[in-house]
N, CA, C and O atoms as a Tripos MOL2 file, in Angstrom:
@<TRIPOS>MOLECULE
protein
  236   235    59     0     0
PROTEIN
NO_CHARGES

@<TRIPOS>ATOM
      1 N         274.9520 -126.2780   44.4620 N.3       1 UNK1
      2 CA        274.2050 -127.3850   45.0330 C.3       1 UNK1
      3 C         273.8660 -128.3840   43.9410 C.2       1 UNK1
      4 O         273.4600 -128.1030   42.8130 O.2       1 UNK1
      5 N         274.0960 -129.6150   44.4530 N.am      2 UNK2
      6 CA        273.9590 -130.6500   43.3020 C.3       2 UNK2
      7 C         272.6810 -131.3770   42.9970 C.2       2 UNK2
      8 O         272.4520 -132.1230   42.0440 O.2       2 UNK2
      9 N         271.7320 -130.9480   44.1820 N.am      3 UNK3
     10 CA        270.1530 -131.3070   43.9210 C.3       3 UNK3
     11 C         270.0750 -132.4790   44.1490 C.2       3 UNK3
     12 O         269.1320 -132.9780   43.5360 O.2       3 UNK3
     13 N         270.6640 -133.2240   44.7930 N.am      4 UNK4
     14 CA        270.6680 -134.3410   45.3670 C.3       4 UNK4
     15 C         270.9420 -134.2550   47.5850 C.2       4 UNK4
     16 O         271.6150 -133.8510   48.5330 O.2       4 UNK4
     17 N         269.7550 -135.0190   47.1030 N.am      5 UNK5
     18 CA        269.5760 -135.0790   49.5340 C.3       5 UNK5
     19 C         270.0940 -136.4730   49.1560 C.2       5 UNK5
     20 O         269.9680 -137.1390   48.1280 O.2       5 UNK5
     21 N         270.7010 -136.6890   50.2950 N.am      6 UNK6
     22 CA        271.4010 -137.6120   50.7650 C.3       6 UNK6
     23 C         270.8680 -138.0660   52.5540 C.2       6 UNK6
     24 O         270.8310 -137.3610   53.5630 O.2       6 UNK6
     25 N         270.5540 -139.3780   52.3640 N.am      7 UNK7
     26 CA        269.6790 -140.0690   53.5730 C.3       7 UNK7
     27 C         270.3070 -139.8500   54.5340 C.2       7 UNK7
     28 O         271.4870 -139.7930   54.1890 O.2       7 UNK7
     29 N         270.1840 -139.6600   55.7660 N.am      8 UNK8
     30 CA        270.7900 -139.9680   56.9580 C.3       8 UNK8
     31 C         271.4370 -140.9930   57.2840 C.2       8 UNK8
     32 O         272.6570 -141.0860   57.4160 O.2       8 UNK8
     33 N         270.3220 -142.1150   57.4810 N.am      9 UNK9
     34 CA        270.7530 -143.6470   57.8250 C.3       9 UNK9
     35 C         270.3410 -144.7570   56.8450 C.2       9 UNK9
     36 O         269.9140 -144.2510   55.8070 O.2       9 UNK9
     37 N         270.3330 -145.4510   56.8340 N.am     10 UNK10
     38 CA        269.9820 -146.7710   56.2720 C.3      10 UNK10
     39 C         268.3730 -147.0780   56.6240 C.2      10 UNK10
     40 O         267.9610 -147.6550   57.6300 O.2      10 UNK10
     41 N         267.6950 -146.6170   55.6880 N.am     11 UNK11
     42 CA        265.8750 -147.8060   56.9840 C.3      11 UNK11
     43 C         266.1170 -148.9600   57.2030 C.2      11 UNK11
     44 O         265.5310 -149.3990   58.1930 O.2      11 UNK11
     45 N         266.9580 -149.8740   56.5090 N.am     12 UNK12
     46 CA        266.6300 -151.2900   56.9080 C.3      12 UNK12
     47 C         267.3680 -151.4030   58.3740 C.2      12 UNK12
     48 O         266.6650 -151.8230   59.2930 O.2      12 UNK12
     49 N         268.8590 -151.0280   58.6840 N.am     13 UNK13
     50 CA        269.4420 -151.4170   59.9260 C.3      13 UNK13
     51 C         269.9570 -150.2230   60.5180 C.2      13 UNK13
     52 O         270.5040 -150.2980   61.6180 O.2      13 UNK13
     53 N         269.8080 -148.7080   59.6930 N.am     14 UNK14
     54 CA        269.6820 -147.7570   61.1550 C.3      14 UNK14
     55 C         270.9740 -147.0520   60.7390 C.2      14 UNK14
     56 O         271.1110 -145.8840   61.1020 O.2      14 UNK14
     57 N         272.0520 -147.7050   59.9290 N.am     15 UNK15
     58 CA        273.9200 -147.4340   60.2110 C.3      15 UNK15
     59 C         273.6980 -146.1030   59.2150 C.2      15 UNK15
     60 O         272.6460 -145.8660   58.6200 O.2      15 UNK15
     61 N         274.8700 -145.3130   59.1630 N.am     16 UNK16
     62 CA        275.1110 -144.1820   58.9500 C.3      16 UNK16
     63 C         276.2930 -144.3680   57.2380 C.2      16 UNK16
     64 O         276.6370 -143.4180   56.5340 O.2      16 UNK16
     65 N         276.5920 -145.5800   57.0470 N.am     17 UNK17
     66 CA        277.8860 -145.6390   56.6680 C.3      17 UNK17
     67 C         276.8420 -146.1100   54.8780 C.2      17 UNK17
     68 O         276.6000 -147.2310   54.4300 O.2      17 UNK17
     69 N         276.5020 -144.8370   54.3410 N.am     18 UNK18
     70 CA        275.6480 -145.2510   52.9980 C.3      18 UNK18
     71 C         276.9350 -144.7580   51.8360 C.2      18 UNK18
     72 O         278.0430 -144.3990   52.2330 O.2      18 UNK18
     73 N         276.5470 -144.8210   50.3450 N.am     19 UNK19
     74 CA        277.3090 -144.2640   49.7030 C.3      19 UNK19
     75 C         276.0520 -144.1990   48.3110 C.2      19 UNK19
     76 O         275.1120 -144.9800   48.1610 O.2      19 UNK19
     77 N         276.5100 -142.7260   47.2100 N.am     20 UNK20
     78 CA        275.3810 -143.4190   45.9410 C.3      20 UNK20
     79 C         275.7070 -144.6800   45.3220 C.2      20 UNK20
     80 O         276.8650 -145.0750   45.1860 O.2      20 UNK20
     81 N         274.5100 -145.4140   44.8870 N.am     21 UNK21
     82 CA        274.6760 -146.6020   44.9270 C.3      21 UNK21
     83 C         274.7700 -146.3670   42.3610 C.2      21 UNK21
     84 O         274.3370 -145.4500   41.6630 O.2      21 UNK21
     85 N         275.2630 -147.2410   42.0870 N.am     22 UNK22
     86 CA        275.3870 -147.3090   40.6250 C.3      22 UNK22
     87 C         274.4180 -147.0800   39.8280 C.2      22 UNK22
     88 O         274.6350 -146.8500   38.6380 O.2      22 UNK22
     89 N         273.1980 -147.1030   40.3400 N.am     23 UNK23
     90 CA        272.1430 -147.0730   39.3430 C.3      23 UNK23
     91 C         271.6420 -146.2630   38.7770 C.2      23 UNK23
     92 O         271.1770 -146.4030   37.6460 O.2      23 UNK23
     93 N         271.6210 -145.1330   39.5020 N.am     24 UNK24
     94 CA        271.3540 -143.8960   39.1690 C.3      24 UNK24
     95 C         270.8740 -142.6780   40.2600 C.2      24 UNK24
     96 O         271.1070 -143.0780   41.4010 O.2      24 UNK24
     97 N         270.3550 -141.4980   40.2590 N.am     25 UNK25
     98 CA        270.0590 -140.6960   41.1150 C.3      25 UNK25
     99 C         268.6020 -141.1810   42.0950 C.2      25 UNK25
    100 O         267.4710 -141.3260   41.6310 O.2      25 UNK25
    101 N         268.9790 -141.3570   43.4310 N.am     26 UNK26
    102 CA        268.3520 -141.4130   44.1520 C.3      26 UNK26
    103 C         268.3780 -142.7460   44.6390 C.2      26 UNK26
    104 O         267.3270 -143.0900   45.1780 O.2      26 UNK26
    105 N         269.4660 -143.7630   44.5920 N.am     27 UNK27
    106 CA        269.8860 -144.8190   44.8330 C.3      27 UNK27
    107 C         271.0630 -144.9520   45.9010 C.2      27 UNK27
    108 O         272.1630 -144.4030   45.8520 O.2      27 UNK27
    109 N         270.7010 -145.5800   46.6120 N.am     28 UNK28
    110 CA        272.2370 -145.5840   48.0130 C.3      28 UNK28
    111 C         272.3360 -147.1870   48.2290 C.2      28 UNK28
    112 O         271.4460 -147.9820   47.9290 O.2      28 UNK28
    113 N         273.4830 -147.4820   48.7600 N.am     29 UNK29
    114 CA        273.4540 -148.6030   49.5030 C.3      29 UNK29
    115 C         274.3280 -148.4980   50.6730 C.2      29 UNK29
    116 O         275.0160 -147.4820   50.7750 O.2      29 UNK29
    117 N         274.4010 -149.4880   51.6470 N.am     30 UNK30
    118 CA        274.4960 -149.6410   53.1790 C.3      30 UNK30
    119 C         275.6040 -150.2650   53.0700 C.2      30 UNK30
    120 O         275.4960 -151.3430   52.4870 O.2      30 UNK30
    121 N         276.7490 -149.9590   53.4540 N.am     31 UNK31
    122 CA        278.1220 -151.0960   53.2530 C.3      31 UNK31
    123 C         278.0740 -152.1070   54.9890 C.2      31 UNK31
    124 O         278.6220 -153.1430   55.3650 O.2      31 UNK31
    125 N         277.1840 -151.1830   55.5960 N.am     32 UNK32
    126 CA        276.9880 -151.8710   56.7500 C.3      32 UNK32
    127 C         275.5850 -153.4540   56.4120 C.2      32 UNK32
    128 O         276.0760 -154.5830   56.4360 O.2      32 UNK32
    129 N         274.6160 -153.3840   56.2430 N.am     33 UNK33
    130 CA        273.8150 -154.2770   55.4970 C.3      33 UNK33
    131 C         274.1710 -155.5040   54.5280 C.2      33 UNK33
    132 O         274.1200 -156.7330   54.5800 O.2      33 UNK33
    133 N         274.7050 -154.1410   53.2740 N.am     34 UNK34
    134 CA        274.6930 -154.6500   52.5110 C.3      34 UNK34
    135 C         273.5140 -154.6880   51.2380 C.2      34 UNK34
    136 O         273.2050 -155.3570   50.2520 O.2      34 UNK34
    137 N         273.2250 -153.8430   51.7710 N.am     35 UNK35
    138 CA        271.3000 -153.5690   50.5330 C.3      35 UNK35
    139 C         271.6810 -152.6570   50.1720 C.2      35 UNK35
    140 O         272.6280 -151.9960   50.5970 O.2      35 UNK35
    141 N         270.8550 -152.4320   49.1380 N.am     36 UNK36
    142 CA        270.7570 -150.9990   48.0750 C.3      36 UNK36
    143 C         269.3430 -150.6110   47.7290 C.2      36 UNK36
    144 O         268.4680 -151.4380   47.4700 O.2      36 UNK36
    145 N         269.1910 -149.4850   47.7380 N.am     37 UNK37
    146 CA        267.3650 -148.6950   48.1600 C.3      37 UNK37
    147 C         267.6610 -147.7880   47.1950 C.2      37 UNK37
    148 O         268.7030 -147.5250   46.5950 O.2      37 UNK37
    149 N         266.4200 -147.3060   47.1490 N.am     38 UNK38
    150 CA        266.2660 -146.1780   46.5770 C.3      38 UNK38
    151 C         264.9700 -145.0010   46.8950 C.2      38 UNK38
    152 O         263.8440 -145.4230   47.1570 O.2      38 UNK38
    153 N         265.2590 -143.4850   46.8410 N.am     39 UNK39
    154 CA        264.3450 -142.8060   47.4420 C.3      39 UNK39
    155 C         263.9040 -141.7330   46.3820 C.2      39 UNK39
    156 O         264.8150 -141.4970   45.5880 O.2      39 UNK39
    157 N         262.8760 -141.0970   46.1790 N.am     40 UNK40
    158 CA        262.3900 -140.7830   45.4970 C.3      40 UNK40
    159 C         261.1380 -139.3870   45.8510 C.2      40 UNK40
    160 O         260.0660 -139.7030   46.3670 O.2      40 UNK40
    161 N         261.3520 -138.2950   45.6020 N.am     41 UNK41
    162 CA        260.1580 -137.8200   45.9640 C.3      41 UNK41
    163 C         258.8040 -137.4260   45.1590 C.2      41 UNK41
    164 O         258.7840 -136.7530   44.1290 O.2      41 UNK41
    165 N         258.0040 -137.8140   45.6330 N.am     42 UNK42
    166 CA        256.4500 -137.8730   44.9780 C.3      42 UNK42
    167 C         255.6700 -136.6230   44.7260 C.2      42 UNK42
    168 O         254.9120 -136.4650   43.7680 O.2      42 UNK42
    169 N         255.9870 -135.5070   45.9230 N.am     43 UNK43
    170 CA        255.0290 -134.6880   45.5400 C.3      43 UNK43
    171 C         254.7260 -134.2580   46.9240 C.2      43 UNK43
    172 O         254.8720 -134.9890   47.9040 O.2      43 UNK43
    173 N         254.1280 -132.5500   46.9720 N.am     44 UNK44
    174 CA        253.7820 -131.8860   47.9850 C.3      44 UNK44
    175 C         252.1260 -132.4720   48.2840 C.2      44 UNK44
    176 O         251.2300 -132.3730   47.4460 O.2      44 UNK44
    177 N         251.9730 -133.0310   49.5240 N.am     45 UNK45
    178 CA        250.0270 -133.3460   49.7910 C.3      45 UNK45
    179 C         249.2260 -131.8290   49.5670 C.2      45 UNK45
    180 O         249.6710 -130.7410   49.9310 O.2      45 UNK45
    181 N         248.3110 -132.0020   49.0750 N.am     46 UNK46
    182 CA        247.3350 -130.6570   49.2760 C.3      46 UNK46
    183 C         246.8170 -130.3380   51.0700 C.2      46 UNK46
    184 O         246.5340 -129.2040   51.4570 O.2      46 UNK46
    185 N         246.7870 -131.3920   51.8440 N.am     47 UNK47
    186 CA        246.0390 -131.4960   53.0470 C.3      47 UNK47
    187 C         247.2590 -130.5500   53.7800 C.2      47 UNK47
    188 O         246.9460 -129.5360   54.4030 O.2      47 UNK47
    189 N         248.4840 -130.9240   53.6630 N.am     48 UNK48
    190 CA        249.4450 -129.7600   54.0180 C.3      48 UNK48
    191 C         249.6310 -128.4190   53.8830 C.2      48 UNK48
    192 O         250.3210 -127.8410   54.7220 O.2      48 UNK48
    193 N         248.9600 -127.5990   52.6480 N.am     49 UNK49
    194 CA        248.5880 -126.7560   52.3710 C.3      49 UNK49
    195 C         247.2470 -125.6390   53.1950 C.2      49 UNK49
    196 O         247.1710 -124.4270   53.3940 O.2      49 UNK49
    197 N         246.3120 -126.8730   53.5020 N.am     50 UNK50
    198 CA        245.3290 -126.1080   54.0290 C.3      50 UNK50
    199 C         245.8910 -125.5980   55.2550 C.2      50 UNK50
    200 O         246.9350 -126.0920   55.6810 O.2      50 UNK50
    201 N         245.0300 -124.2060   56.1660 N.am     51 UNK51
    202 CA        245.7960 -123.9820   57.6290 C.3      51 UNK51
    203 C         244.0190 -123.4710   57.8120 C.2      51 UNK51
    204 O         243.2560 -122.7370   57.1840 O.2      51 UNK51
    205 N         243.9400 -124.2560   58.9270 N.am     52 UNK52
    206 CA        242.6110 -123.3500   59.5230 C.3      52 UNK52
    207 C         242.9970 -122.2850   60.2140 C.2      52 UNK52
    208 O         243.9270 -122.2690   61.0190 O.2      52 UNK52
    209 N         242.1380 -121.1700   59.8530 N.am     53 UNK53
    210 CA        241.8500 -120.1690   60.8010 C.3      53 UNK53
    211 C         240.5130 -119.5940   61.3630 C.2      53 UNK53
    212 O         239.3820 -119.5710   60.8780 O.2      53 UNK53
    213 N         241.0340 -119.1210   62.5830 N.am     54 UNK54
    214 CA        240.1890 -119.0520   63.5560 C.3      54 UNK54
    215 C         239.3190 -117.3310   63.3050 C.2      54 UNK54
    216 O         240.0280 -116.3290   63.2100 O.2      54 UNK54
    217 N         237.8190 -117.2250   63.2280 N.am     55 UNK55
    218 CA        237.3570 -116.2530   62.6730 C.3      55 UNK55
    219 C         238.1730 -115.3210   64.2720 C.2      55 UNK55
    220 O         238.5210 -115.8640   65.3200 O.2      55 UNK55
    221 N         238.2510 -114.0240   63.9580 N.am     56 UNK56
    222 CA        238.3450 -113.0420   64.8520 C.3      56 UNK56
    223 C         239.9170 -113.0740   65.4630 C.2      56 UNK56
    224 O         240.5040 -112.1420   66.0120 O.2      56 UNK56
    225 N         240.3090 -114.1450   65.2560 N.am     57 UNK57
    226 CA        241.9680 -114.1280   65.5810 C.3      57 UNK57
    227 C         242.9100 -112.8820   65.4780 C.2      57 UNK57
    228 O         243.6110 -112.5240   66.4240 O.2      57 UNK57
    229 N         242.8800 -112.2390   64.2560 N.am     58 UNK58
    230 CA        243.5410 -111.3510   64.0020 C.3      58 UNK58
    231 C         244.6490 -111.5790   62.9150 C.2      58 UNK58
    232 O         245.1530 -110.6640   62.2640 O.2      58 UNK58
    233 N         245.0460 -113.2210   62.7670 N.am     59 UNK59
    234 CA        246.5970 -113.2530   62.4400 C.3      59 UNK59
    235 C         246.2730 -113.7280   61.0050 C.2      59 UNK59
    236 O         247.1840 -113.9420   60.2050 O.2      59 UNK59
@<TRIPOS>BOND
     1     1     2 1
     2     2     3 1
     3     3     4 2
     4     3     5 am
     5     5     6 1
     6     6     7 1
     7     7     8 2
     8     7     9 am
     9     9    10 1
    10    10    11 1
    11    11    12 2
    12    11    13 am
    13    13    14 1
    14    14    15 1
    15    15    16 2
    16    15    17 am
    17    17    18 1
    18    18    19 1
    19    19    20 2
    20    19    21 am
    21    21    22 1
    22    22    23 1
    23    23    24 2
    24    23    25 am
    25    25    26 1
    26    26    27 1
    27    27    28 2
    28    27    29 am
    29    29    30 1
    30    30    31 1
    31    31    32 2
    32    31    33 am
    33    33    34 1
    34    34    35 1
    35    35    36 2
    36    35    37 am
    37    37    38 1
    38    38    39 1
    39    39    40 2
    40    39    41 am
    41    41    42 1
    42    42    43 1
    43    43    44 2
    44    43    45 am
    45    45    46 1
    46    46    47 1
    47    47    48 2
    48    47    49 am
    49    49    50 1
    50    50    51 1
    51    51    52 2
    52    51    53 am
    53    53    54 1
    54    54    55 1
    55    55    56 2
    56    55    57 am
    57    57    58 1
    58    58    59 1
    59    59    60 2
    60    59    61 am
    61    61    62 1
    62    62    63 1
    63    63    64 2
    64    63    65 am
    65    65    66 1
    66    66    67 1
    67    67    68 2
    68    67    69 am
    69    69    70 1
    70    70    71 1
    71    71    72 2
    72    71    73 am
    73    73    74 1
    74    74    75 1
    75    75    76 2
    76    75    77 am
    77    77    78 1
    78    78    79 1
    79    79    80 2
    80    79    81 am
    81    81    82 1
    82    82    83 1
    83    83    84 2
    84    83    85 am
    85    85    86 1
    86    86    87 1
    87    87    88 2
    88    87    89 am
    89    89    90 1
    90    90    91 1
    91    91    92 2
    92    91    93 am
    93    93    94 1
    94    94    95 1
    95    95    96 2
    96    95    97 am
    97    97    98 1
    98    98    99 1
    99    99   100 2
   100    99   101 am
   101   101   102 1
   102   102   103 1
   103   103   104 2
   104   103   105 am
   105   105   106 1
   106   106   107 1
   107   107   108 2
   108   107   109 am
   109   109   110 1
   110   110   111 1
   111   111   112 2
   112   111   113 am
   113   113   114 1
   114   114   115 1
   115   115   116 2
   116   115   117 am
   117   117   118 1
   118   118   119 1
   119   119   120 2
   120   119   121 am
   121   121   122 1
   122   122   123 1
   123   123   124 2
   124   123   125 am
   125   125   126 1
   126   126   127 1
   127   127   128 2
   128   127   129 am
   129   129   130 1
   130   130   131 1
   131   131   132 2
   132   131   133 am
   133   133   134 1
   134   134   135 1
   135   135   136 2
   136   135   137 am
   137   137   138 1
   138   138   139 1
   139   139   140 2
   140   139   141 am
   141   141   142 1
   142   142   143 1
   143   143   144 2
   144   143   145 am
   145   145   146 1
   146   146   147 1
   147   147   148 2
   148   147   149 am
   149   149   150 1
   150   150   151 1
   151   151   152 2
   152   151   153 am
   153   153   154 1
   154   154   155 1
   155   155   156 2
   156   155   157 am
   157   157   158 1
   158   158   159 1
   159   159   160 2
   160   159   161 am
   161   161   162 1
   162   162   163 1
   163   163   164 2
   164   163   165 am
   165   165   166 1
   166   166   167 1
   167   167   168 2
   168   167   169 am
   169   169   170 1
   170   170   171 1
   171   171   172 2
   172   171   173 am
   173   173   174 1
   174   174   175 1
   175   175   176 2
   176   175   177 am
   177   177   178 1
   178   178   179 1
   179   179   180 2
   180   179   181 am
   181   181   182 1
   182   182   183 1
   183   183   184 2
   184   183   185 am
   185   185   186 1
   186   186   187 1
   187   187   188 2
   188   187   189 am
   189   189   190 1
   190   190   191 1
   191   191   192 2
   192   191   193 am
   193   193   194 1
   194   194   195 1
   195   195   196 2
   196   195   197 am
   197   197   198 1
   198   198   199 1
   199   199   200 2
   200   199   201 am
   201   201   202 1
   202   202   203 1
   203   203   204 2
   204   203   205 am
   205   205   206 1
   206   206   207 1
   207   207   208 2
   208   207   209 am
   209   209   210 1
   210   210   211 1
   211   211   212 2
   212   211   213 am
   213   213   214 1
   214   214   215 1
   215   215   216 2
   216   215   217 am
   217   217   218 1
   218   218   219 1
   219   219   220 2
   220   219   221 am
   221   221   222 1
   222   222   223 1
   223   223   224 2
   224   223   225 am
   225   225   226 1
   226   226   227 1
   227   227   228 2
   228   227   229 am
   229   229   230 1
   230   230   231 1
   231   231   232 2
   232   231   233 am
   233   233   234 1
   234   234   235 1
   235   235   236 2
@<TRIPOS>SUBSTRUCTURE
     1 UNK1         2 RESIDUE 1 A UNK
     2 UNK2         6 RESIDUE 1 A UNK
     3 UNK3        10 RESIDUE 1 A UNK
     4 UNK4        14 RESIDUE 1 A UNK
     5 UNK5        18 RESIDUE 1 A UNK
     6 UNK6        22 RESIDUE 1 A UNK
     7 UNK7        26 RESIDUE 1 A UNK
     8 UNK8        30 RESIDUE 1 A UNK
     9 UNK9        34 RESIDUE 1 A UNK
    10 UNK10       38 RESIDUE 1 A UNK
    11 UNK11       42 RESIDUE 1 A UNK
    12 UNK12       46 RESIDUE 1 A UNK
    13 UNK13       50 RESIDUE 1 A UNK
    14 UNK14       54 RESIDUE 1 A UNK
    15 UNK15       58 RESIDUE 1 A UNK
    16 UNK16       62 RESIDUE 1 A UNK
    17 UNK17       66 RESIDUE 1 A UNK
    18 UNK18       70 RESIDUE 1 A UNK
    19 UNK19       74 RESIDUE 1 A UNK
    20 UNK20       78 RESIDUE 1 A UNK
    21 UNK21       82 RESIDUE 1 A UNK
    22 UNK22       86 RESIDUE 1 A UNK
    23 UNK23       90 RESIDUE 1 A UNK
    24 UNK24       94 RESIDUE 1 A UNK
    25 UNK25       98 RESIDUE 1 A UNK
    26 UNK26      102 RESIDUE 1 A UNK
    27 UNK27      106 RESIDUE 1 A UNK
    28 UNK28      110 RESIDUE 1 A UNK
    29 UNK29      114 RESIDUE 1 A UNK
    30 UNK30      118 RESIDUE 1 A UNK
    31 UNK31      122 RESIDUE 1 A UNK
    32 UNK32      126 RESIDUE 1 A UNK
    33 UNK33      130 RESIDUE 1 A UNK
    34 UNK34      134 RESIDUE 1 A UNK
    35 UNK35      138 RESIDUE 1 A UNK
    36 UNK36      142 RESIDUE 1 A UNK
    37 UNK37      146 RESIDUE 1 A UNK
    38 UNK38      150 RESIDUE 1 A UNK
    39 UNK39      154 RESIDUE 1 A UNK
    40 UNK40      158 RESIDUE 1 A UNK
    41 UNK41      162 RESIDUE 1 A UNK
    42 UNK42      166 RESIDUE 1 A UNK
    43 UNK43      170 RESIDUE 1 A UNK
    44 UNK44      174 RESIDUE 1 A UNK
    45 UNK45      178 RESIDUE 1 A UNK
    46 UNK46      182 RESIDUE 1 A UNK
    47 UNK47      186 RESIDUE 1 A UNK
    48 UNK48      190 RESIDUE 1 A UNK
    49 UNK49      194 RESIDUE 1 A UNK
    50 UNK50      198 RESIDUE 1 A UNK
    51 UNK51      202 RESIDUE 1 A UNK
    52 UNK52      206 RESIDUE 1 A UNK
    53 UNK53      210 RESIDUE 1 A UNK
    54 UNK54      214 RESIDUE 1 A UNK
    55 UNK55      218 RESIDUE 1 A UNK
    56 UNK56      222 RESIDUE 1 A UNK
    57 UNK57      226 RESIDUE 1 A UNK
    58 UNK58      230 RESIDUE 1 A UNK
    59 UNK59      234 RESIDUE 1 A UNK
């Protein structure tokens, strides 16, 4: 695995038809558009982490 995700679609117009774009990792562009983006991930939220539980539940 090369550790690279690869977008689905385009955000700006939706099309499917992306490729990596020159700049470096985490860069695509839209041959449908015509733009070039880039995505990046930031980090797990802590608020995702929490899970309430319910006293007496069991689980």
């Amino acid at each position: 695995m090369s550790g690279r995700a690869a977008p689905f679609y385009c955000p700006y117009c939706g099309d499917e038809d992306l490729r990596p774009h020159e700049t470096g990792h985490g860069a695509w562009e839209c041959a449908s558009c015509n733009r070039a983006f880039q995505l990046k991930f930031l980090g797990l939220l802590t608020r995702g982490l929490v899970r309430d539980e319910v006293e007496g539940d069991g689980t």
